[in-house]
C-alpha positions in Angstrom: 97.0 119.7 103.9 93.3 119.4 104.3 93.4 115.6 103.5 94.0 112.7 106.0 95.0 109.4 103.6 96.6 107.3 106.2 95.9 104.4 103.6 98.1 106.0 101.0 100.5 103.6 99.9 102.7 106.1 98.5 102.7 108.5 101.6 103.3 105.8 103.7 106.2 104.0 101.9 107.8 107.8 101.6 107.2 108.3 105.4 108.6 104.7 106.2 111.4 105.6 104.7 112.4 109.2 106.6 111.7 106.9 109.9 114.4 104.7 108.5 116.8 107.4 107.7 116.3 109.3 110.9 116.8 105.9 112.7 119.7 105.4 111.0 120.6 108.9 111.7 120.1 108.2 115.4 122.0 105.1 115.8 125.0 106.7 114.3 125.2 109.2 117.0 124.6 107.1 120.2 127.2 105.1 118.8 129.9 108.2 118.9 131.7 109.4 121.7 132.0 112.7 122.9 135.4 113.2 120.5 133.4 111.8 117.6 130.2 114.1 118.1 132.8 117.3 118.4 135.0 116.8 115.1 134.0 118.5 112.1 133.1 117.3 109.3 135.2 117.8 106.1 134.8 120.1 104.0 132.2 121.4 105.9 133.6 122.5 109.5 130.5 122.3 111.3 130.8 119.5 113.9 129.2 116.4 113.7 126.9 116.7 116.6 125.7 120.4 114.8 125.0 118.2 111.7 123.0 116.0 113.2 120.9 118.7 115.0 120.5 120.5 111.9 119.3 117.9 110.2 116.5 117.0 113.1 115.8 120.9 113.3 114.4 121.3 109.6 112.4 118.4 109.4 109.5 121.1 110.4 110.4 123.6 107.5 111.3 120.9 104.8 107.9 119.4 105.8 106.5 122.7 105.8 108.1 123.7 102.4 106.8 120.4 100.8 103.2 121.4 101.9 103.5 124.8 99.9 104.9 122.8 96.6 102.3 120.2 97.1 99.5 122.9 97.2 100.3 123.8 93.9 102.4 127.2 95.1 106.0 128.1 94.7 108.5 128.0 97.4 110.4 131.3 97.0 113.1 133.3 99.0 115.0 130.0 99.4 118.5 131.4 98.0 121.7 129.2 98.7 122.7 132.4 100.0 119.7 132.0 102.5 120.3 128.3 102.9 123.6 128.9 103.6 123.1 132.1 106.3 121.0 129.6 108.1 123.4 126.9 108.4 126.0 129.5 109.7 123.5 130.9 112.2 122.6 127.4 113.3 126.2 126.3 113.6 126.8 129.0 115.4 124.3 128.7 118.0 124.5 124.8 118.5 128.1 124.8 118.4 128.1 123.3 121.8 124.2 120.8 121.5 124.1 118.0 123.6 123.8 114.7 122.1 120.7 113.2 123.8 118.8 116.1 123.2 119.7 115.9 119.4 118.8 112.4 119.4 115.6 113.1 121.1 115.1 116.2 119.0 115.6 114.1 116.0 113.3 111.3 117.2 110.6 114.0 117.7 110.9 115.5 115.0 111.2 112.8 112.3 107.9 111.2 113.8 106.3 114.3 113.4 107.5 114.6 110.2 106.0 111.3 109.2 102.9 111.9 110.2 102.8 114.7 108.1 104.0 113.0 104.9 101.3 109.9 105.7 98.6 112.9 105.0 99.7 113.5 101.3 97.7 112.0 98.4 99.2 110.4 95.3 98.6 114.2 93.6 99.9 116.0 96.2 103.0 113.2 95.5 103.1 114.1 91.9 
């Protein structure tokens, strides 16, 4: 993005909202204990804890990837089979991630992430 509209009502509502989610995010997992942040999730296996780092690990690619779409290009190579060798290689090595430096990952990166989304115009939106 070449464009800085920090005024963009739009952009900023959008990036309000990911700061919400990831701070909702975050407050979930302070609030679990160690037993908590180690059980998988159903239906899914990965832990909880590796959840929640994957989730603050790609907000750099997902902002990333909605650069390219805003730009007017295509996102390619982004097979489940791609998306889903990725979470199995993350899972595997965060299988034992700490929980403070998740959350802290996650605060990082969501703000980051925000920043990024307050840039886009209403076309770029669109």
């Amino acid at each position: 993005m070449t464009n800085s509209n920090t005024n963009n009502v739009r952009a900023n509502a959008l990036a309000e909202r990911l700061i919400q989610g990831a701070n909702a995010l975050s407050n979930f997992a302070e609030g679990l204990s160690d037993d908590k942040w180690k059980k998988p999730v159903l239906e899914d296996g990965r832990t909880i804890g590796v959840v929640v780092h994957h989730v603050a690990n790609v907000y750099p690619l997902e902002i990333e990837l909605a650069q390219i779409l805003a730009s007017g290009n295509p996102i390619t190579g982004a097979t489940m089979a791609v998306v889903n060798q990725m979470n199995a290689d993350h899972a595997v090595e965060f299988a034992n991630v700490k929980k403070y430096e998740t959350i802290e990952l996650l605060k990082r990166n969501s703000e980051v992430a925000a920043e990024a989304v307050r840039t886009f115009t209403d076309k770029e939106l669109d």
